[in-house]
Every structure is written in structure tokens, then in C-alpha cells.
N, C-alpha and C positions, 0 to 999 in steps of 0.2 A: 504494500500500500504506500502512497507518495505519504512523505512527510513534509513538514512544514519546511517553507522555501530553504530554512537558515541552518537543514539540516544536509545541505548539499552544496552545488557550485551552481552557477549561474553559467551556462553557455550559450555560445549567440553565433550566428551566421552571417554574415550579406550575401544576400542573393545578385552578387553582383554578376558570375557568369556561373554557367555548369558546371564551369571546371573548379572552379571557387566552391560548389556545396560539395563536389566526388572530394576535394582534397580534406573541406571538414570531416566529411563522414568517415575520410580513409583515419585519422589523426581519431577521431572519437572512439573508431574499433579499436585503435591500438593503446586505448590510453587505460588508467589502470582505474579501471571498473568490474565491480564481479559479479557474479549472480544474483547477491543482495541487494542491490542497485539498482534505484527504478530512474529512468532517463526519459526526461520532460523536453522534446525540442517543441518551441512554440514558432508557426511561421504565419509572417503576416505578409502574403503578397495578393497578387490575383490569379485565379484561375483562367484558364483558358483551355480551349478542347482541339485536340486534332483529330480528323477522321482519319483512319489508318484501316489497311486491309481487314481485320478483325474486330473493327467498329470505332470510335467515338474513345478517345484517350484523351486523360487529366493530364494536364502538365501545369506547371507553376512557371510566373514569369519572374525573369531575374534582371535586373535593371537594366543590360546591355539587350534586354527583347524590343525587336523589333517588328513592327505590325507590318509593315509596308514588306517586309523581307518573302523570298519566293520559297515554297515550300523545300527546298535543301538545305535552306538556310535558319528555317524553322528553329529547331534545337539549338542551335547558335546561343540563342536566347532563352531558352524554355528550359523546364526540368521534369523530366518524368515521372508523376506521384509514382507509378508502379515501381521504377528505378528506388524511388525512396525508398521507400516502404520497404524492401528489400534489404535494403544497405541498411535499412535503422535495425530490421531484424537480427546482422549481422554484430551489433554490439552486444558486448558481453551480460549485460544486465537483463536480467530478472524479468523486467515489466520495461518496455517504451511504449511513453505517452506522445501521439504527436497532435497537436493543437493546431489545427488548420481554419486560419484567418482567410480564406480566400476567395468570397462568395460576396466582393463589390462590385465587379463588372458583371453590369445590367446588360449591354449590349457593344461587341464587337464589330461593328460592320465589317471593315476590311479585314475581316478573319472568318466572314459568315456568321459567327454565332451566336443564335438566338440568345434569349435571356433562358437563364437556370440552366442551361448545358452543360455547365461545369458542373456543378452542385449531381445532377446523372450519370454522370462518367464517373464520378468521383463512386459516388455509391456504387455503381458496379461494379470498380477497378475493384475496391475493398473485398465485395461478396465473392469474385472471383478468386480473391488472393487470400483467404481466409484460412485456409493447409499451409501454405507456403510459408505466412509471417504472423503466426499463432502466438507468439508474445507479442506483438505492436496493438496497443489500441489505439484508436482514432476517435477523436472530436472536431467535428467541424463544426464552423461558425452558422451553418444553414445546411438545409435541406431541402433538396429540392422545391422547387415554388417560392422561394425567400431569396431574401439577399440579406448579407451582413451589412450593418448599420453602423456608421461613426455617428458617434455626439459630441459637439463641441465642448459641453459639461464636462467633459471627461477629458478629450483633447484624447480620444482613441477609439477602438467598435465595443459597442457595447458587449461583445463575443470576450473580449480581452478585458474587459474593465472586473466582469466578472469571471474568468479565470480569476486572473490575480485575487480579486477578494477571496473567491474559494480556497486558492493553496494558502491564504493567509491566515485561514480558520471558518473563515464564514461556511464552508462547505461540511465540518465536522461535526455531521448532523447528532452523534451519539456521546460526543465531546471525549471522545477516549485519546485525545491527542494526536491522532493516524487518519487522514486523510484517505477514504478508499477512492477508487476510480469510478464509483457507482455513486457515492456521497457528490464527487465533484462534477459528473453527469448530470446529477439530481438537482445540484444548484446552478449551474449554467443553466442548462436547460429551464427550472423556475422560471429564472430571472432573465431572460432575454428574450 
């Protein structure tokens, strides 16, 4: 079960290119982490879909993405949730949580894609991949038919406003000090 934030490290990504999240993830497998250890990455970017022989794929955009770019160049920019997901399962701990902020573009034009396309893909990437990365769970900010919400109030998405209060305690619904992953579902979920 995740513990309160102050019983772990804080680590952080830029989603600046692909190569920039393969070389975090590669540095997170190797670092010393062990089975007892539940690993929280929280990502806040946007989703985006690409159609691909086998259907409709999640990717995440990394700040050098390009919309205007021809589909070879696609990945350039992009990162593959399934690629994640994957590589998160690949680190040594116990439990990863991955916090997925990515459900604010409403509509893409020059990428074709409708609204909530990501928020679909995304769902089915997961149900499919569900044998393969049996320690990763997932929360994402939406669900299909929604989009994730910034408030000025907060100066962030309401998705991330309440994470954070959850792992700070708000979520330890039975107050035994242990934050479970069902408790902090319970309270996202509430409250947003």
C-alpha cells in the first residue's frame, strides 16, 4: 500500500522527447528499489491516438511533439502508453502507480481526432495489457466521455489537486496510516 508522500522520494520526468522518458525509465529499473516498494510516476501531459494496423493506440505527447509532422515522424514526439506501461512493469517494486493527467485535448484537428479518443484507447490499451503488466495500476484523470479539468483555484487539474491531497492523508479512509490504492481511487474518484 503507498505510504505517505514523506515516506519515499519524489521523482519527476520531462516529457521532453522519447528518448528522455526510455532513458528515465532505463535509470528507474536500475536504481535501488525492491519489492517492498510501491513506485508512484505521476504524468501530466496530453493524450493523443494513433490509428495503427491493430486499431487506435494511446501515446502521450512530449514537448518536442509535433502536430503538423507526417506520420514517420509521429513518434519523434509521442510516447507509447503501451511502451510505458511495460517498462514501468519492468521496475523492481512491488506495486506501480501510474497517475495519468492526460485527458485535456478536447479536439485535435490536424491529427483527426475526435474528442475522448484518447480516454478509448487508453482503456483498451490497459484491458488488453492486463497479463503482461499485473503489478502497474492505473488512474487516469477521465474516462471516457470526460475530459480532465484545470482550475485556476488551484493553479492545476482538479485530477492532480486531489491526488496530492489523497497521498497527503485525505485519502486514509480507515486512518491506519497506509494509504491503499482502493482508498486513493475512492477519493479521486469522490472528488472530481
Amino acid at each position: 500500500s503507498p505510504r505517505r508522500p514523506d515516506a519515499g522520494r519524489l521523482l519527476s520526468v520531462d516529457f521532453a522527447t522519447p528518448t528522455d522518458v526510455r532513458q528515465w525509465l532505463e535509470e528507474l529499473q536500475q536504481s535501488e528499489i525492491s519489492p517492498r516498494d510501491v513506485v508512484i510516476v505521476y504524468v501530466a501531459t496530453h493524450g493523443v491516438v494513433r490509428t495503427e494496423d491493430d486499431g487506435a493506440k494511446a501515446y502521450l505527447m512530449c514537448s518536442n511533439f509535433d502536430p503538423s509532422a507526417d506520420e514517420e515522424d509521429f513518434t519523434k514526439g509521442a510516447f507509447a502508453v503501451e511502451e510505458l506501461l511495460k517498462e514501468l512493469e519492468q521496475i523492481p517494486s512491488g506495486v506501480k502507480l501510474l497517475l495519468l493527467d492526460a485527458g485535456r485535448s478536447r479536439y485535435l484537428p490536424r491529427l483527426g481526432m475526435p474528442p475522448v479518443a484518447f480516454a478509448r484507447a487508453l482503456e483498451r490499451e490497459i484491458a488488453a495489457l492486463q497479463d503482461a503488466v499485473p503489478s502497474v495500476c492505473v488512474l487516469s484523470a477521465n474516462s471516457p466521455g470526460e475530459y480532465s479539468r484545470v482550475t485556476p483555484a488551484v493553479r492545476r487539474s482538479v485530477f492532480g489537486y486531489m491526488v496530492a491531497r489523497g497521498l497527503q492523508g485525505e485519502a486514509d479512509a480507515d486512518r491506519d496510516e497506509a494509504i491503499q490504492l482502493h482508498e486513493l481511487f475512492t477519493c479521486v474518484q469522490r472528488n472530481v
